[in-house]
Residue frames relative to the residue before (quaternion, step in Angstrom):
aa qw qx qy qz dx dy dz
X 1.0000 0.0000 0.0000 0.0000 0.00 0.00 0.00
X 0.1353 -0.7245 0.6732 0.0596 3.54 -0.74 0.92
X 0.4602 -0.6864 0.5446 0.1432 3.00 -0.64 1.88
X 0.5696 0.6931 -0.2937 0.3300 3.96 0.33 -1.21
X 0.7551 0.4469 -0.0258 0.4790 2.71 0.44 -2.01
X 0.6483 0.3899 -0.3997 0.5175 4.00 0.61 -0.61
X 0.4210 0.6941 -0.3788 0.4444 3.60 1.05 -1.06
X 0.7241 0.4699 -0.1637 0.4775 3.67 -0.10 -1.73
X 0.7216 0.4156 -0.3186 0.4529 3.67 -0.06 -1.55
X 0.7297 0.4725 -0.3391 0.3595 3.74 0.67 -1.31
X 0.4250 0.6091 -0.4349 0.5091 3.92 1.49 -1.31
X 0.4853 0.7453 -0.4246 0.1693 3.39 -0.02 -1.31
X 0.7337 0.4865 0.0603 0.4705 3.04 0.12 -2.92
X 0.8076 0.4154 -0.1414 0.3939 2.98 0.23 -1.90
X 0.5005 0.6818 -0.2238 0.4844 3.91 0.99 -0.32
X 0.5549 0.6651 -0.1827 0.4652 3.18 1.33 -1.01
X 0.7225 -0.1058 0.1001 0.6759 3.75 1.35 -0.83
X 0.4451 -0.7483 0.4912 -0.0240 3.30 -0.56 2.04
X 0.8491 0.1527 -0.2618 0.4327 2.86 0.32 -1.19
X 0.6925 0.3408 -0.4470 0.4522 4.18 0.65 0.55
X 0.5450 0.4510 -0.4821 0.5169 4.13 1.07 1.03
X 0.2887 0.7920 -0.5356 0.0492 3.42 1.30 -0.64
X 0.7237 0.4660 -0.3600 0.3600 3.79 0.53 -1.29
X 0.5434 0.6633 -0.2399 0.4551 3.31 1.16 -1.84
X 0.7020 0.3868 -0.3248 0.5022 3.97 0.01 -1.58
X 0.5905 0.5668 -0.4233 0.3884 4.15 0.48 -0.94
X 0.6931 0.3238 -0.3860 0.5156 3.78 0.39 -1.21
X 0.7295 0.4906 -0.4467 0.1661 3.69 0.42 -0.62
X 0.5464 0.6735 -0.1771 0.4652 2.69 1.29 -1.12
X 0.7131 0.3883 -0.2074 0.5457 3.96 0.77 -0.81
X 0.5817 0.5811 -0.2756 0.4980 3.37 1.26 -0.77
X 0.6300 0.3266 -0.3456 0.6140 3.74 0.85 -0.87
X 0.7280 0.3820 -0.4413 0.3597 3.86 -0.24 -0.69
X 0.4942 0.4505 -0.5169 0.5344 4.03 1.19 0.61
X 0.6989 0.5730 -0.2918 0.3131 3.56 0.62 -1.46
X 0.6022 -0.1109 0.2332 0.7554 4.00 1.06 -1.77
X 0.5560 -0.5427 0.5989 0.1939 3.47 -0.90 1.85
X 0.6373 0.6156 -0.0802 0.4566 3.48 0.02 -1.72
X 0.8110 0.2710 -0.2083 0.4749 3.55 0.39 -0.52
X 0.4418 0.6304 -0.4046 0.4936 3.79 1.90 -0.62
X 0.7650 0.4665 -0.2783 0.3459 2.88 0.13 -1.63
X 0.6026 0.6115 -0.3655 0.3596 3.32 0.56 -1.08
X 0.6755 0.5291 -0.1972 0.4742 3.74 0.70 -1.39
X 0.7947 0.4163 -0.3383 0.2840 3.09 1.00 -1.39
X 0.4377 0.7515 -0.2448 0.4286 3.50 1.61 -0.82
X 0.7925 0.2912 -0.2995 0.4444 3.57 0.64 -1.16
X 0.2315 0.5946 -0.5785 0.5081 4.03 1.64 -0.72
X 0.6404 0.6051 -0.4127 0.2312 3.69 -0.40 -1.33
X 0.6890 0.6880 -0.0268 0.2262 2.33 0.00 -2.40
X 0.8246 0.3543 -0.0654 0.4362 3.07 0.43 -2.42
X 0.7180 0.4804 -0.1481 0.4813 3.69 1.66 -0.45
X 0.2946 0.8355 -0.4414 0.1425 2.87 1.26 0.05
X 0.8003 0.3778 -0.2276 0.4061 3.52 0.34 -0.85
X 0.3631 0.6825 -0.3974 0.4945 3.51 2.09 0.48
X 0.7099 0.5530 -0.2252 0.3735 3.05 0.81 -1.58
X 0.6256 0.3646 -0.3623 0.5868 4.05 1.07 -1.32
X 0.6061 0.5101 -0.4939 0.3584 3.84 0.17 -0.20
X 0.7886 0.4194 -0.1114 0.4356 3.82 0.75 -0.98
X 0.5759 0.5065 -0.4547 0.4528 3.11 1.58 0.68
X 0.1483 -0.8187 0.5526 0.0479 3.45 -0.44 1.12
X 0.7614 0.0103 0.0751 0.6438 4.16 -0.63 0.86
X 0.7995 -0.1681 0.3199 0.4798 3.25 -1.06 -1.17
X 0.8991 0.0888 -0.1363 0.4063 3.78 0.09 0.16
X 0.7599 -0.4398 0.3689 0.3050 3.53 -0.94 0.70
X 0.4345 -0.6517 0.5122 0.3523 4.07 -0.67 0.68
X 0.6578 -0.5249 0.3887 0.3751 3.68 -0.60 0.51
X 0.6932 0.2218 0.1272 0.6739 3.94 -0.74 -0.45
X 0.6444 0.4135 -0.6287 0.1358 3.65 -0.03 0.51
X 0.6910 -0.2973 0.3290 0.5709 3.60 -0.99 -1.02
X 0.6119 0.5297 -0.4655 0.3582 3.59 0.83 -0.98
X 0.6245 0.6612 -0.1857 0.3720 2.97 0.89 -2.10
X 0.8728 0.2114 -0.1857 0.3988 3.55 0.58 -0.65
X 0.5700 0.4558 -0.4199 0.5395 3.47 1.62 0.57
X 0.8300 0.1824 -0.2156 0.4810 3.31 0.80 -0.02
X 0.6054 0.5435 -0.3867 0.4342 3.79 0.79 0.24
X 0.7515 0.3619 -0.0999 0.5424 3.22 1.11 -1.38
X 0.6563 0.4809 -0.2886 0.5046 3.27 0.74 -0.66
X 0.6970 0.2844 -0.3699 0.5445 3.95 0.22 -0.71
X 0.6239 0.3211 -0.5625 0.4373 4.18 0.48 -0.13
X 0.5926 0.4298 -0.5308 0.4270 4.21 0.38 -0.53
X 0.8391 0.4110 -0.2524 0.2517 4.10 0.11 -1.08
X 0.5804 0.5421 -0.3145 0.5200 3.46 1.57 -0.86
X 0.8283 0.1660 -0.2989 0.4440 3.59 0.45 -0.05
X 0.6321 0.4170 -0.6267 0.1840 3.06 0.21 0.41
X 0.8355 -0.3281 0.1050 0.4282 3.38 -1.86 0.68
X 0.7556 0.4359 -0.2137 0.4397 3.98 0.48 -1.50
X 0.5418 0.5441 -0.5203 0.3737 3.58 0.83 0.27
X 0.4967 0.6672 -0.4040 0.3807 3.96 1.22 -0.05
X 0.7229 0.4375 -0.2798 0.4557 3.63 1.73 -0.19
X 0.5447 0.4047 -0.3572 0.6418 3.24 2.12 0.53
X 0.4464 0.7070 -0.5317 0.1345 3.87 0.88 -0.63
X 0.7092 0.5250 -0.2483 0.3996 3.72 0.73 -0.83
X 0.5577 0.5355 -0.2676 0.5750 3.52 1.33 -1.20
X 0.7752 0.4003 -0.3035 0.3831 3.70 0.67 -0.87
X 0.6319 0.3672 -0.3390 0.5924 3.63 0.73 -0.59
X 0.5509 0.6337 -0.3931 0.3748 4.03 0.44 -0.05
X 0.6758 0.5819 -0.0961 0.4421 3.27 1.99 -1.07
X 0.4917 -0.7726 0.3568 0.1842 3.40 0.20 1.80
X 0.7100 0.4233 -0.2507 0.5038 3.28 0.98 -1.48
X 0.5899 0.6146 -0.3207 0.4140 3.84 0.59 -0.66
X 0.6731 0.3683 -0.3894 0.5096 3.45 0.38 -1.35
X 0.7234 0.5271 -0.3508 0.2755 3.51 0.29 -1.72
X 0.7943 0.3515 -0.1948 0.4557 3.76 0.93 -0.55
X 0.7414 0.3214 -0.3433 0.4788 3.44 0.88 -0.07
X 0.8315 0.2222 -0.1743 0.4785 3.22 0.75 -0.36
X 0.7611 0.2485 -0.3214 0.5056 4.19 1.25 0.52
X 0.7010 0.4353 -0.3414 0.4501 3.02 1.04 0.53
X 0.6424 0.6171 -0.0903 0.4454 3.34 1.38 -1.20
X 0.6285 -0.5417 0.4915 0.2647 3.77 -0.71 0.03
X 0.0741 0.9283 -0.3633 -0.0283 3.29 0.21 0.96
X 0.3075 -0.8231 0.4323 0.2024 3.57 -0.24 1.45
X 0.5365 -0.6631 0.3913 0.3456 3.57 -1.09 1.62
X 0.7367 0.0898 -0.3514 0.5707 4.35 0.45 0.37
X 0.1972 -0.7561 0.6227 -0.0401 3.62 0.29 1.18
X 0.1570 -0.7322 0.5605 0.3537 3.57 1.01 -1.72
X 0.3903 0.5600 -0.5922 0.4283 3.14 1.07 1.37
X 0.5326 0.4211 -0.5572 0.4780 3.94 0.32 0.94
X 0.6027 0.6647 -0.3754 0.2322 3.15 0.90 0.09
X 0.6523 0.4527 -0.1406 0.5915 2.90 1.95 -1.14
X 0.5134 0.4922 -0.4800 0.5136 3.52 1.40 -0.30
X 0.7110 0.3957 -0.4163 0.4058 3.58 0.17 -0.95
X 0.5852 0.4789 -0.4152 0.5059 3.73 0.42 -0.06
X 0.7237 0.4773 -0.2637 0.4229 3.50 -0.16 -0.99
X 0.6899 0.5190 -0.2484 0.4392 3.66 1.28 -1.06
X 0.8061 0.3954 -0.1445 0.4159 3.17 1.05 -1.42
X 0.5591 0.5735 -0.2962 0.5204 3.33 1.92 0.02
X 0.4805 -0.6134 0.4381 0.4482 3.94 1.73 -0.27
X 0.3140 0.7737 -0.4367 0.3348 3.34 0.81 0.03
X 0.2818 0.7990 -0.5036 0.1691 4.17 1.52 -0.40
X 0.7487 0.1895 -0.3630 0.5212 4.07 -0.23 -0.23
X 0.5515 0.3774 -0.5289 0.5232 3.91 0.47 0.77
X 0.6831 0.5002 -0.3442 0.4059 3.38 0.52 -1.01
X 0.4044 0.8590 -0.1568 0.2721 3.03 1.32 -0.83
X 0.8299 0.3313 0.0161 0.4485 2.75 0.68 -2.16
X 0.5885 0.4879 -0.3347 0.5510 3.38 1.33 -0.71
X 0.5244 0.6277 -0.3567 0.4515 4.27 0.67 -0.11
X 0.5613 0.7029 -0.0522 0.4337 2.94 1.26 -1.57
X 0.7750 0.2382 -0.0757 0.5805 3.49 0.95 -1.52
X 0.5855 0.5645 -0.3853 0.4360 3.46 0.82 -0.17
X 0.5970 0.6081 -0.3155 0.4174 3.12 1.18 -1.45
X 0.8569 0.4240 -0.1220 0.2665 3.22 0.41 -1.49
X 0.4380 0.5576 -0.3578 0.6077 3.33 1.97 0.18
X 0.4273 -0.7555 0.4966 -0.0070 3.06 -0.74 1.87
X 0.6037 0.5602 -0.2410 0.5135 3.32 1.45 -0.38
X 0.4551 0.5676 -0.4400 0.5264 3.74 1.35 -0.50
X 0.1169 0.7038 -0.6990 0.0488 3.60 -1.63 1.10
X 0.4032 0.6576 -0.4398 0.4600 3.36 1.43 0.60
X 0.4781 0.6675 -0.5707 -0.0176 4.01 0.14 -0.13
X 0.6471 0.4841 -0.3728 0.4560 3.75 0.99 -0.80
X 0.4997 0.5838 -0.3458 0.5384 3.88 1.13 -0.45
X 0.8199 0.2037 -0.3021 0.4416 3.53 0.60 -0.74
X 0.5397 0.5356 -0.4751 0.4429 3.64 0.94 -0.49
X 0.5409 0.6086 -0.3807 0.4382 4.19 0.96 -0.92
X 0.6884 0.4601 -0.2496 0.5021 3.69 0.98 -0.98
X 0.7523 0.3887 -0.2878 0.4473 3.87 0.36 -0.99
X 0.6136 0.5412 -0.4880 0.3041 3.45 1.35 -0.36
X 0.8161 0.3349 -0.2475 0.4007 3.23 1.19 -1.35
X 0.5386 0.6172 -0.4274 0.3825 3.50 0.68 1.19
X 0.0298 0.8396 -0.3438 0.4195 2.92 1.96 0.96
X 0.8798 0.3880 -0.0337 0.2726 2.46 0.01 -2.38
X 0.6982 0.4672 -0.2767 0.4664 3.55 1.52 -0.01
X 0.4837 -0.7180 0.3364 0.3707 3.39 1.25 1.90
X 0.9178 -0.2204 0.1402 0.2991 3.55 -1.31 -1.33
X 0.1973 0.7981 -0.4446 0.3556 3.05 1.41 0.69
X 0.0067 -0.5440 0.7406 0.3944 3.86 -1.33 -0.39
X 0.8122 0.3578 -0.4122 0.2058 3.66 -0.77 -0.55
X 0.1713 -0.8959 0.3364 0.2343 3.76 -0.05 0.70
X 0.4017 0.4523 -0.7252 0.3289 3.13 0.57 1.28
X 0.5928 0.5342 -0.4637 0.3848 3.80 0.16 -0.10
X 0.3407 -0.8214 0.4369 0.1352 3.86 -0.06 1.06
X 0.3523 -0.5858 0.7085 0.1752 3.87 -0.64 1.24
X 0.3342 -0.6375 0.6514 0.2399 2.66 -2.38 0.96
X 0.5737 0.6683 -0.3843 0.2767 3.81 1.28 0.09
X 0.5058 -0.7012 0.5008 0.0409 3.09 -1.01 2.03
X 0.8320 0.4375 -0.2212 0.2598 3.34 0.33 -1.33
X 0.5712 -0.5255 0.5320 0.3384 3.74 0.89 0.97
X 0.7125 -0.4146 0.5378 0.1767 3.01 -2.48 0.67
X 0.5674 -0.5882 0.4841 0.3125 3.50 -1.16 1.59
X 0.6496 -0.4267 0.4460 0.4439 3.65 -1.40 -0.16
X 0.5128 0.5882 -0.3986 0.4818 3.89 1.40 -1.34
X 0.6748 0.3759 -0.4411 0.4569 3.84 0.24 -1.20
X 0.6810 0.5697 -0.3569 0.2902 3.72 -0.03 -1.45
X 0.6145 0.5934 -0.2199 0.4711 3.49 1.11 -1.34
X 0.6919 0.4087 -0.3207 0.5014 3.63 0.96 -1.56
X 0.5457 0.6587 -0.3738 0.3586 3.81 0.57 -1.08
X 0.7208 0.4606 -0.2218 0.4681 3.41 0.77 -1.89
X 0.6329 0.5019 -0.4043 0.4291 3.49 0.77 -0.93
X 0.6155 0.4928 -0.3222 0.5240 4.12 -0.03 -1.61
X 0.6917 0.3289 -0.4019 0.5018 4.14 0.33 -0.81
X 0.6166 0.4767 -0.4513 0.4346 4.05 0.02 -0.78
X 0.6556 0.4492 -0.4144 0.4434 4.22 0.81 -0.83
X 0.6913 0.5704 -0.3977 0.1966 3.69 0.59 -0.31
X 0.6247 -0.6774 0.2974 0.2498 3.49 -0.43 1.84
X 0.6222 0.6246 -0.2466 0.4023 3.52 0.84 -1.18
X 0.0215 -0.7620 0.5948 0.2551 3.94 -0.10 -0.25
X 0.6150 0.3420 -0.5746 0.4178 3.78 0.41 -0.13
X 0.4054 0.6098 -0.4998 0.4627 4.37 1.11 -1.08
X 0.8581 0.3263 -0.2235 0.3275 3.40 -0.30 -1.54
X 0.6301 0.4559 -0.3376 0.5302 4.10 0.75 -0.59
X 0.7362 0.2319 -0.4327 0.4659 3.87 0.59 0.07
X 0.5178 0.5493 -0.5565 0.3471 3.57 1.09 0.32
X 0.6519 0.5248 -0.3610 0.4114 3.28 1.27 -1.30
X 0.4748 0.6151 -0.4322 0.4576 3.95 0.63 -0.36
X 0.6512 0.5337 -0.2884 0.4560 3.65 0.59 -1.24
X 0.8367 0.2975 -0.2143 0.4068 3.15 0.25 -1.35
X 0.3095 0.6589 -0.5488 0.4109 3.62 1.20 0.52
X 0.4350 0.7003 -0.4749 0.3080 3.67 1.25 -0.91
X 0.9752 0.0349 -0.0710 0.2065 3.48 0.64 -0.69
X 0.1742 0.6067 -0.5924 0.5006 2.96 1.06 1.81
């Protein structure tokens, strides 16, 4: 039995109507990003893709209609897939993705534990800076985003869990973020518009001096 492959054939059908597989597409969809990282993403991108014009419809003000399609391809789905442990072998491929950043995270409603500090804190503490880069970039530029000291508070203290991506799983690396990270951190915090946002990031990132 090739687990993948039933996975795929079933996405397939069940794709076909988002918003009445919604539960069904979730296990698959999470189920493949355990089975071939590389193959989640892939699925999870077109879902996207094919819904796109669901997704700008189901954003309401600041946050997705409850139970809608948007809400449940990009709220629920990027908090189930961004953290879990095997998304660290897509984190780079995913924030690299033009069409991704620009829709989930500068156009879209962005929820304040999305579990996009998760991949920043990876990507950052791994040198990863002109990927990390790009995903910062789209957040930044989504006027709707009021999460920056909330997220900069998260990526700091996921540092401390060396080469890991998911931080309940404890790193054995002691020696803290290079000056390059500390420098890139300090910069992305000095761009944030807000001054109370930006003075409790800067406080955070005192974490590591």
């Amino acid at each position: 039995m090739d687990k993948e492959e039933i996975l795929l054939k079933n996405y397939a059908i069940l794709s076909k109507n988002v918003a009445k597989n919604k539960s069904a597409l979730q296990s698959a969809i999470t189920q493949l990003m355990e089975v071939n990282p590389e193959s989640g993403l892939e699925v999870w991108e077109q879902t996207i893709r094919e819904n796109e014009s669901a997704i700008r419809e189901d954003a309401v003000d600041d946050e997705f209609e409850y139970d809608s399609v948007g809400y449940f391809l990009v709220t629920e789905l990027e908090n189930d897939l961004l953290k879990m442990e095997s998304f660290g072998q897509v984190a780079e491929k995913f924030a690299d993705n033009d069409f991704l950043m620009d829709v989930l995270f500068a156009k879209s409603p962005v929820d304040e534990y999305s579990g996009a500090e998760y991949v920043l804190s990876y990507l950052i503490k791994n040198d990863h800076l002109d990927t990390a880069e790009k995903m910062l970039s789209a957040l930044y530029s989504n006027e709707r985003f009021a999460f920056h000291s909330s997220l900069w508070e998260q990526i700091i203290d996921s540092f401390q869990y060396g080469d890991t991506y998911c931080p309940s799983f404890s790193g054995d690396d002691d020696a803290g973020p290079s000056d390059e990270v500390k420098v890139f951190c300090m910069s992305w915090i000095e761009k944030i518009g807000d001054e109370e946002q930006r003075a409790a990031a800067m406080v955070y990132m005192m974490k590591l001096f």
